[in-house]
C-alpha positions in Angstrom: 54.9 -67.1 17.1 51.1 -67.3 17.1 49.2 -65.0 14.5 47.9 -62.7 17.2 52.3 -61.8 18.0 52.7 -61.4 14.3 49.8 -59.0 14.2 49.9 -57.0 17.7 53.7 -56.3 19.6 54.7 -58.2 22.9 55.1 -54.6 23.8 53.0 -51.9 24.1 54.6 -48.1 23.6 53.8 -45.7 26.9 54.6 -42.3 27.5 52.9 -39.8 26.7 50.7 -39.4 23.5 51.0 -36.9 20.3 48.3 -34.6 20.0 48.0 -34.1 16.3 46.2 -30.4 15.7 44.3 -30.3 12.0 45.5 -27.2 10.4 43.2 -24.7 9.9 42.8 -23.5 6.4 42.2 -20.1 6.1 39.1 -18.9 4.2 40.2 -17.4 0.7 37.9 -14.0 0.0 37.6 -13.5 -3.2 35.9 -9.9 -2.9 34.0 -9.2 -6.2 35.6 -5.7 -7.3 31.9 -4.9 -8.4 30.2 -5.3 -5.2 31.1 -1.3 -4.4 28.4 -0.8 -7.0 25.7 -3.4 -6.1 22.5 -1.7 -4.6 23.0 -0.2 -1.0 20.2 1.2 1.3 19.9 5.3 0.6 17.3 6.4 3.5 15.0 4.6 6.0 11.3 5.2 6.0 9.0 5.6 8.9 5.5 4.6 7.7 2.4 7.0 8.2 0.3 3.9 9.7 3.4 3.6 12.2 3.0 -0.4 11.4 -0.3 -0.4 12.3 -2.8 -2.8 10.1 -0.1 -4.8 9.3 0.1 -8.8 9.9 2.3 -10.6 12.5 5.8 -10.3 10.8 4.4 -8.3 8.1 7.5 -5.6 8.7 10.9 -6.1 9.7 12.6 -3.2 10.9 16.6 -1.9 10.7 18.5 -1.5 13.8 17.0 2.2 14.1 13.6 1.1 13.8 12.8 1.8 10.2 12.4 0.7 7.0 15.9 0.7 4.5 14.7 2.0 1.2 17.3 0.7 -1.6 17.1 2.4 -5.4 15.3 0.3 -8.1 17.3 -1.7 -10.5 16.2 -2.0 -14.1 14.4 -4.5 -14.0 12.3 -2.7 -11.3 12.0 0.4 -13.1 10.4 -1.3 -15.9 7.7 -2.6 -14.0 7.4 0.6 -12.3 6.7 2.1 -15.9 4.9 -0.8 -17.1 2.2 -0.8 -14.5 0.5 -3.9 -14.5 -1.8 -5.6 -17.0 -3.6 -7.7 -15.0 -4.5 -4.7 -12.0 -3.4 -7.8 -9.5 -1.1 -5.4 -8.0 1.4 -7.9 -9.3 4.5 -5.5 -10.5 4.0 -3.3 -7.5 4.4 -5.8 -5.2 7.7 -7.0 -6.7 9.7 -3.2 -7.3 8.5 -2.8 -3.3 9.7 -6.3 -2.2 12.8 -5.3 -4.1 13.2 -2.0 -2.8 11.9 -2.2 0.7 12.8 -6.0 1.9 11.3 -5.2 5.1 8.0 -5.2 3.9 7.4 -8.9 3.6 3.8 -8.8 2.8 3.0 -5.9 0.6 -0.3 -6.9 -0.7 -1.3 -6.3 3.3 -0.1 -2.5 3.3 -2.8 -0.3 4.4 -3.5 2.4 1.9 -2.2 5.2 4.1 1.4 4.2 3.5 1.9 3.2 -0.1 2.4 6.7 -1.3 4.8 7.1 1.1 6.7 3.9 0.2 6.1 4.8 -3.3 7.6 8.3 -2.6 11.1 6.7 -1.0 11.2 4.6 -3.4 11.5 7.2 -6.2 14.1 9.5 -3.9 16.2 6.5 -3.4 16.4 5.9 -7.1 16.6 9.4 -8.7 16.6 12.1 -6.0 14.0 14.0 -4.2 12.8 16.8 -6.4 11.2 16.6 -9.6 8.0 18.3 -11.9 4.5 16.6 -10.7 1.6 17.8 -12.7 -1.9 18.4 -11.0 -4.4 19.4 -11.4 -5.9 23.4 -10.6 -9.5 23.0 -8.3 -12.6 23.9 -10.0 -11.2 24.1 -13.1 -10.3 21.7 -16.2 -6.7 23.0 -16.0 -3.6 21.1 -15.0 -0.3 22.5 -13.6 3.2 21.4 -12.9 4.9 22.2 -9.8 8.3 21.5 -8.0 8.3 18.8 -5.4 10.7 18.2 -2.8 9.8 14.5 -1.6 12.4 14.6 1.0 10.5 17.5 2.5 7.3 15.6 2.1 8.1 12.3 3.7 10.0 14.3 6.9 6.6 16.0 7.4 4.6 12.7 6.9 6.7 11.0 9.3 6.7 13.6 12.3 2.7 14.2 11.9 1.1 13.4 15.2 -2.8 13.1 13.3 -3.8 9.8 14.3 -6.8 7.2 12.4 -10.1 7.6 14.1 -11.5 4.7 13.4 -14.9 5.0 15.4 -17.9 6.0 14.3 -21.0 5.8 16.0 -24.5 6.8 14.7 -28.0 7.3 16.0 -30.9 6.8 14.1 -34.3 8.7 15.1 -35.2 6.0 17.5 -32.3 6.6 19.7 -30.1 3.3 18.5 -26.8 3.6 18.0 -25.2 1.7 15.1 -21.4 1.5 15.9 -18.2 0.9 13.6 -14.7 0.1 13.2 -13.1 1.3 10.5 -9.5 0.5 9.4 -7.6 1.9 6.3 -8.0 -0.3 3.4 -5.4 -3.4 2.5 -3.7 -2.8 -1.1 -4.8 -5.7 -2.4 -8.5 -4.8 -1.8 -7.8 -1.7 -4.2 -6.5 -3.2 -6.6 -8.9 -5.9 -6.5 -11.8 -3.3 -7.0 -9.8 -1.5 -9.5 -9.7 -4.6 -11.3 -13.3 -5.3 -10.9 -14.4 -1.6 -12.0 -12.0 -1.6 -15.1 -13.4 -4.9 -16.9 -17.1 -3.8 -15.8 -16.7 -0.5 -17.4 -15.2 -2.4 -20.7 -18.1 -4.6 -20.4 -20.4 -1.3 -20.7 -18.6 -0.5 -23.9 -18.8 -3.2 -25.6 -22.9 -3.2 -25.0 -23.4 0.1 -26.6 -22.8 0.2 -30.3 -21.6 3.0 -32.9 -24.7 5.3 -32.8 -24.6 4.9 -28.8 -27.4 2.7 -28.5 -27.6 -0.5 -25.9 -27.3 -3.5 -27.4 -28.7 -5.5 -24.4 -30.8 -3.4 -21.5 -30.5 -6.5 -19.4 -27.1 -7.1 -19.7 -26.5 -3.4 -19.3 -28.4 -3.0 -16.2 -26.6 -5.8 -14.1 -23.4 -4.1 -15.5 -24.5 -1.0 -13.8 -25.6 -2.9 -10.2 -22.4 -4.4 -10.1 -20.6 -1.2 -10.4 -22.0 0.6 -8.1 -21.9 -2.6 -5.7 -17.7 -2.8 -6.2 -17.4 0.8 -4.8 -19.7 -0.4 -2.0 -18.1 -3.7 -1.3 -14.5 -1.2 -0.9 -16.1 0.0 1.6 -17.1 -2.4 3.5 -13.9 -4.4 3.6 -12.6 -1.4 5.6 -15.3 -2.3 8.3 -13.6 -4.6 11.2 -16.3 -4.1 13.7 -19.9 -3.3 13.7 -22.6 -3.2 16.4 -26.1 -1.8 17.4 -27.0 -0.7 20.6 -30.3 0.4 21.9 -31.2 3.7 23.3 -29.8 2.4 27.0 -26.6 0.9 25.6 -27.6 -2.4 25.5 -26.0 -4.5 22.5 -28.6 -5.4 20.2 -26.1 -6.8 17.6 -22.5 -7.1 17.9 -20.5 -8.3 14.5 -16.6 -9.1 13.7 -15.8 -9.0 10.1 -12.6 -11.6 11.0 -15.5 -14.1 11.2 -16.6 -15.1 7.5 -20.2 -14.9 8.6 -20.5 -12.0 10.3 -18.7 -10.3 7.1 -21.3 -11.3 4.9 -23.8 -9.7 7.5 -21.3 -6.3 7.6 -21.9 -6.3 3.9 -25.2 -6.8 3.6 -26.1 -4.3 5.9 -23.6 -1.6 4.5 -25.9 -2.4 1.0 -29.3 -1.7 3.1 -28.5 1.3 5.1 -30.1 4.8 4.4 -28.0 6.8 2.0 -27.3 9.8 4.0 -25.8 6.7 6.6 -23.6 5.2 4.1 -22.1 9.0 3.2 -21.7 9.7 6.9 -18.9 6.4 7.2 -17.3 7.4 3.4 -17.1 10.7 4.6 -15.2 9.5 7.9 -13.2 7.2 6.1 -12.1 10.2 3.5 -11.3 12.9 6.4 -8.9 9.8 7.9 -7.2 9.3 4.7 -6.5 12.8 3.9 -5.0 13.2 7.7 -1.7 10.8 6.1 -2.1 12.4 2.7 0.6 14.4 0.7 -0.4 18.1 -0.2 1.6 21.1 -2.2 3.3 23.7 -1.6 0.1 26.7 -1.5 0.1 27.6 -5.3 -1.0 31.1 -6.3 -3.7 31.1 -9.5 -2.8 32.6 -12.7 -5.0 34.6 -14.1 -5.5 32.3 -16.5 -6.7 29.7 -13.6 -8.5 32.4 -12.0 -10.9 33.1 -15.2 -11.4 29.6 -15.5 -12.7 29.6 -11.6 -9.8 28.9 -9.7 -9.1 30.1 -6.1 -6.6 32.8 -5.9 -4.7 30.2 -3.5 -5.0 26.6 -3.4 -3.3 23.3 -2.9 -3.0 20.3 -4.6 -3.1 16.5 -3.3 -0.3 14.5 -4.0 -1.1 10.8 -5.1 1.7 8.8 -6.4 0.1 5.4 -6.7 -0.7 5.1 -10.3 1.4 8.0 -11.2 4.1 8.5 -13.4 6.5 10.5 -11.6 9.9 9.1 -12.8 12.3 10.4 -15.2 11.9 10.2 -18.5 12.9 6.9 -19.7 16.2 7.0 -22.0 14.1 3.8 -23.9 10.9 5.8 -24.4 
């Protein structure tokens, strides 16, 4: 018998062939009797902007087309409390990435939503009404009142106002200057906030114990470059600006997405008449206040009323830089 018989049979096997099925294993769950306790959403959120101003994939919506809102953990609440050091928005960004995952980018949220974010956020965490002091108009006097945030994000999010953002405005020549304005991204508020905080330190510092300047020069450019920061806020709200002449013919057409013509936005926003600039802040302001967050109508003490209150008033709401939590257990 060669080596090739020895190793292979003279005869082959036929018939049909075994079909061998692996056996499934099944999965073993180990459910973690815990999880019933893990964070869950509590309430979707429809923005005020309606996701307008946001970036491509900036927002990622539930099934019913809104934002889930979960609670804050602890580690969120303290930075909610804590604020942030630094003003980079830092801690804000975090609690809202952890509360509101479907806001990817939250240094890009127009300003007209984060008290509304903020707002959910605090109803998800510890209900929806709690004491919110404000202040009473014309007066030096503060006041707390009862508010129902529930009731104040329903009406935020069935308001039909809607962001004008043109403004046009003729000079005595008959030109038209012409402007896009947009609500302004968080992270240029903070960014100013930032700048206006360690400029105002710097004016400290420069004036000594009997409230004399240490150092006019110093001083002065401390000054420009406040005023400049509230002016440069501005101007990053700008998208579009143009300049057409008495026949509508574009003199000057600008798009602040283009670095240069954003320098030339800004430099022109520095140079313009006064009673121009206060015309576009003035805009800008009425916008703001169309998504912003007012009392209940509060009737004056008398009290209030001596001290030159209205008889009625209300109050504006702003939560961003407020502390409206609980008391903290650790305080």
């Amino acid at each position: 018998m060669t080596t090739r018989t020895k190793q292979f049979p003279a005869t082959i096997p036929t018939g049909p062939l075994k079909t061998f099925q692996p056996k499934t294993e099944q999965p073993v769950t180990n459910p973690n009797p815990l999880s019933s306790f893990f964070r869950k959403s509590k309430l979707s959120l429809s923005l005020p902007s309606r996701g307008q101003w946001y970036p491509k994939s900036g927002l990622n919506y539930d099934s019913s087309g809104h934002l889930s809102v979960f609670a804050m953990n602890a580690s969120d609440d303290i930075k909610f409390r804590t604020g942030d050091a630094t003003m980079t928005g830092k801690n804000i960004y975090e609690v809202i990435q952890s509360c509101v995952p479907g806001i990817t980018q939250p240094e890009n949220i127009p300003h007209i939503d984060i008290d509304a974010i903020l707002l959910a956020i605090r109803v998800a965490s510890y209900g929806a009404e709690f004491d919110f002091q404000v202040s009473v108009p014309n007066t030096k006097l503060f006041k707390t009142i009862k508010v129902n945030a529930i009731d104040l994000l329903y009406n935020i999010s069935n308001c039909e106002a809607q962001w004008d953002s043109e403004i046009n405005i003729e000079d005595e020549t008959g030109q038209t200057l012409s402007l896009e304005v947009n609500p302004i991204p968080l992270k240029n508020l903070f960014i100013t906030s930032k700048n206006i905080f360690l400029l105002r330190r710097s004016l400290t510092k420069n004036i000594d114990q009997d409230e004399n300047i240490k150092d006019e020069s110093s001083f002065s450019t401390t000054m420009n470059s406040l005023s400049l920061s509230a002016i440069d806020l501005l101007c990053s709200s700008i998208g579009k600006l143009s300049i057409n002449d008495p026949n509508n013919n574009t003199i000057l057409s600008l798009d602040s997405t283009n670095p240069q013509d954003a320098v030339q936005i800004n430099t022109t926003i520095r140079q313009i008449d006064i009673a121009y600039f206060n015309t576009i802040r003035d805009h800008i302001d009425k916008q703001r206040e169309k998504y912003a967050f007012f009392s209940e109508p509060q009737n004056s003490s008398v009290e209030e009323l001596h001290a030159g209150a209205p008889e009625t008033w209300k109050a504006e709401l702003v939560f961003m830089g407020s502390n409206f939590l609980p008391e903290s257990k650790n305080a």
